[in-house]
VEXTORDO-827817 format. One record per residue (C-alpha): residue number from 0; residue in one letter; x, y, z. Coordinates in steps of 0.25 Angstrom, whole numbers. Example, Ala and Ser with C-alpha at 12.3 -4.5 7.8 and 13.67 -1.06 7.14 Angstrom:
+-------+--------+-------+-------+-------+
! fikol ! lumvex !     u !     v !     w !
+-------+--------+-------+-------+-------+
!     0 !      a !    49 !   -18 !    31 !
!     1 !      s !    55 !    -4 !    29 !
+-------+--------+-------+-------+-------+
***
This chain:
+-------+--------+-------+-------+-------+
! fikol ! lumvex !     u !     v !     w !
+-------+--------+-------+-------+-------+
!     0 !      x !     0 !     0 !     0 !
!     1 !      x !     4 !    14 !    -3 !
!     2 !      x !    -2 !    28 !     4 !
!     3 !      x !    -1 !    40 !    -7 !
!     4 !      x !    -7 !    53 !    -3 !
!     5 !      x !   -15 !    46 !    10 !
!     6 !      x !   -21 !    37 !    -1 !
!     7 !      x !   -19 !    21 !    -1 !
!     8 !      x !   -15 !    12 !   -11 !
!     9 !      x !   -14 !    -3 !   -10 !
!    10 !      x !    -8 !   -15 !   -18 !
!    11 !      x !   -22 !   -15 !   -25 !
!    12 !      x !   -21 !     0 !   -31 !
!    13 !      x !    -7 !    -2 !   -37 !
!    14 !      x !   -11 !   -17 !   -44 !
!    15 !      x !   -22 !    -8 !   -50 !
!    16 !      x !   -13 !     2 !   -55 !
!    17 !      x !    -3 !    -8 !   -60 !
!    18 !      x !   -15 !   -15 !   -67 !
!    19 !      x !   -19 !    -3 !   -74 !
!    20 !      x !    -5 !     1 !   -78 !
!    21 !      x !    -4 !   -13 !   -83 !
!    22 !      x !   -14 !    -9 !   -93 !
!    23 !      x !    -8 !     4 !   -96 !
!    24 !      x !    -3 !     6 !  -111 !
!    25 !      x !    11 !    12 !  -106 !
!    26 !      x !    12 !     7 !   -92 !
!    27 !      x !    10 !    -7 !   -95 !
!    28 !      x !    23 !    -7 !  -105 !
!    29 !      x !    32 !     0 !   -94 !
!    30 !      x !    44 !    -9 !   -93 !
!    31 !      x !    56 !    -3 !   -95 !
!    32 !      x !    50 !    13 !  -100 !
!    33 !      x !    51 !    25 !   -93 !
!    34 !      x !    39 !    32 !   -88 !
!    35 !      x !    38 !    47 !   -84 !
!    36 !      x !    28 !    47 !   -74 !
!    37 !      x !    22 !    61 !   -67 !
!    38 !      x !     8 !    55 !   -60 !
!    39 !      x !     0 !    63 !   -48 !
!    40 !      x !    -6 !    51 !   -42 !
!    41 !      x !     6 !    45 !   -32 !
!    42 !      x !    -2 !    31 !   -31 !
!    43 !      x !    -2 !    30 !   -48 !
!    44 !      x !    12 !    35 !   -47 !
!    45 !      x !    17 !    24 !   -37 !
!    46 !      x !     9 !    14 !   -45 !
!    47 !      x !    16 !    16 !   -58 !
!    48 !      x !    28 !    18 !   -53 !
!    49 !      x !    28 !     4 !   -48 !
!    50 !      x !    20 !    -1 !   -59 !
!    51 !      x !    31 !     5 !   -69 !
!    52 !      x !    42 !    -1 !   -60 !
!    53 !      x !    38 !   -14 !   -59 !
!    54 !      x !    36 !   -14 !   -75 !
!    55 !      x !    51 !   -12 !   -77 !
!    56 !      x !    48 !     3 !   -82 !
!    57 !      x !    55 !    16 !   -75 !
!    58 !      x !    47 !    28 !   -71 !
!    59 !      x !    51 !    44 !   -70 !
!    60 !      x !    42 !    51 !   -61 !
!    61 !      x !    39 !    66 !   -64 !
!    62 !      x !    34 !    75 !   -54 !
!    63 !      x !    20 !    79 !   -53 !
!    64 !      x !    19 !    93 !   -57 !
!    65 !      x !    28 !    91 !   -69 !
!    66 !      x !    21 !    97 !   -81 !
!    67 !      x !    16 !    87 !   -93 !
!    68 !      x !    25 !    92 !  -102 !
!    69 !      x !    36 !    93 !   -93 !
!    70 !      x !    33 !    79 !   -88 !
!    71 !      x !    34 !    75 !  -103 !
!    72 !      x !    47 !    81 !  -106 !
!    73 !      x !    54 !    75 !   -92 !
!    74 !      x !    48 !    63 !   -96 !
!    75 !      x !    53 !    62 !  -111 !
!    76 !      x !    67 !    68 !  -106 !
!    77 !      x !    67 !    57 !   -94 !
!    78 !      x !    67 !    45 !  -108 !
!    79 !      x !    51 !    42 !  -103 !
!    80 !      x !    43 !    35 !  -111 !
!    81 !      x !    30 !    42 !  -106 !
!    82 !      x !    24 !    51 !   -95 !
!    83 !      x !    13 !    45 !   -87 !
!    84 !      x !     6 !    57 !   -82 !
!    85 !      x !    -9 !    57 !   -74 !
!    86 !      x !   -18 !    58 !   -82 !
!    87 !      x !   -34 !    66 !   -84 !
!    88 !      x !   -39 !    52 !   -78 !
!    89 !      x !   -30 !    52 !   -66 !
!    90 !      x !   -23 !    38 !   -73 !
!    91 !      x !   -10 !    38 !   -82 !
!    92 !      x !    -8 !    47 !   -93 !
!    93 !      x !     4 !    44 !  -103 !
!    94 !      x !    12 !    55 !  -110 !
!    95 !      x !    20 !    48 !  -120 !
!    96 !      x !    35 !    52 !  -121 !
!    97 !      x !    45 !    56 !  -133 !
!    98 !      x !    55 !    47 !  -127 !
!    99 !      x !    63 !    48 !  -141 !
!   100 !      x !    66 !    64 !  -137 !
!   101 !      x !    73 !    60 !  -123 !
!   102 !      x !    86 !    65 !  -122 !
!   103 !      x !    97 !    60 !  -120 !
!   104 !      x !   100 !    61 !  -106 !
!   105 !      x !    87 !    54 !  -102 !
!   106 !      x !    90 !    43 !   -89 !
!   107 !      x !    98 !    33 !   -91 !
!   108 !      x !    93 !    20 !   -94 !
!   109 !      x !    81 !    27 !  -101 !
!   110 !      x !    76 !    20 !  -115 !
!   111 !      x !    72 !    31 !  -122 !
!   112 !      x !    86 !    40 !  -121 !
!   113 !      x !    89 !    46 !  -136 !
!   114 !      x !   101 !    37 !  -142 !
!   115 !      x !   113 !    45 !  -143 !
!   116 !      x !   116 !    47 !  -159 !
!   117 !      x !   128 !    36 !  -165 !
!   118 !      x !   140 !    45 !  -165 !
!   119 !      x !   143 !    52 !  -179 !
!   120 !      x !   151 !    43 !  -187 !
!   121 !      x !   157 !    55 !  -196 !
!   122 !      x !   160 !    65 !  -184 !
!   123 !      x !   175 !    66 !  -184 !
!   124 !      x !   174 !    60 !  -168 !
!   125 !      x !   161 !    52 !  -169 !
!   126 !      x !   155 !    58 !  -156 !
!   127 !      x !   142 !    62 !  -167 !
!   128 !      x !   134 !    75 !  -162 !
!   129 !      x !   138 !    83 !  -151 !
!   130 !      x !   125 !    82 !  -143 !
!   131 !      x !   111 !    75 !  -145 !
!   132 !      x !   104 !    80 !  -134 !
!   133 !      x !    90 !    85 !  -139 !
!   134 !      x !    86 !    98 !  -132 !
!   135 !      x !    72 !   100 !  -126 !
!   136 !      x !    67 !   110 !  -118 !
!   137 !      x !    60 !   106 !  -104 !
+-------+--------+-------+-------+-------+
***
């Protein structure tokens, strides 16, 4: 059992939980992705968490009052797949991610860094362009 907020929450509450994100188009396919998450509800938030960890996937939590967009960009730059978000219903709302625009310096380990280019074969000392960071504002 968990206490969030002077609210209980049993064994029963999270294997309800689990059930529906078992049926959930992007939950379900978790293992081994990174997923943004910035949820209000701390009970859902706990449940996923969890959920997410037991399926093999990694989670990178966003604070609260972080605007959508701003959500959207931390995530993309973090190499997530998606943003999960509360939704108008009070459920999980999904923002997908451009992961193919995360920079380079996204966390190690992440599976969605930008390859470095091949080095330039007809550059007189084959170290190939001098940066390839892409630049975005925040």
């Amino acid at each position: 059992m968990i206490h969030v907020d002077d609210q209980s929450y049993d064994k029963g509450y999270f294997k309800n939980r689990f059930a529906q994100f078992d049926s959930h188009p992007v939950l379900s396919g978790c293992a081994g992705r990174r997923l943004a998450v910035c949820l209000q509800d701390t009970a859902l938030w706990v449940a996923l968490c969890l959920y997410i960890k037991e399926k093999g996937g990694a989670v990178f939590p966003l604070p609260i009052d972080t605007p959508l967009e701003g959500a959207r960009r931390r995530a993309e730059r973090s190499g997530c797949e998606v943003l999960l978000v509360t939704s108008h219903d009070e459920e999980l709302g999904v923002v997908a991610i451009d992961a193919g625009n995360a920079l380079p310096d996204a966390p190690a380990g992440s599976s969605r860094r930008v390859p470095e280019p091949p080095a330039n074969p007809s550059s007189s000392n084959g170290a190939g362009p001098a940066s390839t960071r892409k630049s975005k504002a925040m």
